[in-house]
C-alpha positions in Angstrom: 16.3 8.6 7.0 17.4 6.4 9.6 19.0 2.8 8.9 16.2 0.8 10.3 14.2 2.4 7.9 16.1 1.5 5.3 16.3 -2.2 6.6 12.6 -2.1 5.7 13.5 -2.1 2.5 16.4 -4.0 2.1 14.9 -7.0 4.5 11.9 -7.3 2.1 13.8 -7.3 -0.9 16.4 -9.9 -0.1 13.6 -12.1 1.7 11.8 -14.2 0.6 9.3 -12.5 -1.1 11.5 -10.2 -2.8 15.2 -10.5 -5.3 18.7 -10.7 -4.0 20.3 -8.7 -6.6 20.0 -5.3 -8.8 20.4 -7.3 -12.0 17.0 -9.0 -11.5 15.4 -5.1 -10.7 13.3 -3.1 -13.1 14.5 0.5 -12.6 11.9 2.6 -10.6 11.6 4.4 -7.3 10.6 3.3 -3.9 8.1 5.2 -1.7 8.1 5.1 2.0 6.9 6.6 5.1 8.0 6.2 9.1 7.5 8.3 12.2 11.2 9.4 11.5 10.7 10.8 8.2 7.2 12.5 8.9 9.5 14.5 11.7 12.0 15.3 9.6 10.8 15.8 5.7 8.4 16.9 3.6 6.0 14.7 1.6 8.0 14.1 -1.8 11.1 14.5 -0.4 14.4 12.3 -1.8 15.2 10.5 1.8 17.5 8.4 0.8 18.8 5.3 -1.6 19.1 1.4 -1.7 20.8 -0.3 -4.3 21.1 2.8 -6.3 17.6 3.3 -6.5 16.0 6.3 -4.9 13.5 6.4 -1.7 11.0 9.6 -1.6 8.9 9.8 1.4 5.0 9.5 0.7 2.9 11.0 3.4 0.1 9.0 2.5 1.8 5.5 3.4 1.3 3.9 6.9 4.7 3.7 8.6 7.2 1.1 7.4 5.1 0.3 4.4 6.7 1.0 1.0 5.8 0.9 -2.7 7.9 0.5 -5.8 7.4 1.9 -8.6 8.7 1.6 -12.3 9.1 4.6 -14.2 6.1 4.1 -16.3 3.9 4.5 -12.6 3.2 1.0 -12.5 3.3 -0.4 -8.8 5.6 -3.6 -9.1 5.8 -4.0 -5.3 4.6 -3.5 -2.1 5.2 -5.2 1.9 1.3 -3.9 2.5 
């Protein structure tokens, strides 16, 4: 997973739209796709982390769109 990729994530999250800090995060996981990870993983795979929480690529994203998930499956967010 490249680093701009990971800004993706990050940029949203401390914008506007999204929180500044972990405390204020329900635990989940973030799905994401990009040209970069379609090269260089499989769909499902763990490409990386941001604030501790994990990233998985999901094949079925457009690229630089992500989803976050809680652990219950609910979709809490999304830059789509």
């Amino acid at each position: 997973m490249l680093r701009s990729d990971r800004n993706v994530i990050e940029d949203y999250m401390r914008g506007a739209n999204g929180r500044a800090t972990l405390p204020e995060m329900k635990r989940g996981k973030f799905f994401m796709d990009s040209a970069d990870l379609a090269a260089s993983e499989v769909d499902g795979a763990l490409v990386g982390g941001f604030l501790g929480i994990p990233i998985f690529r999901k094949a079925s994203l457009v690229n630089g769109i992500f989803e976050y998930y809680d652990d219950a499956g609910n979709l809490l967010l999304t830059n789509a």
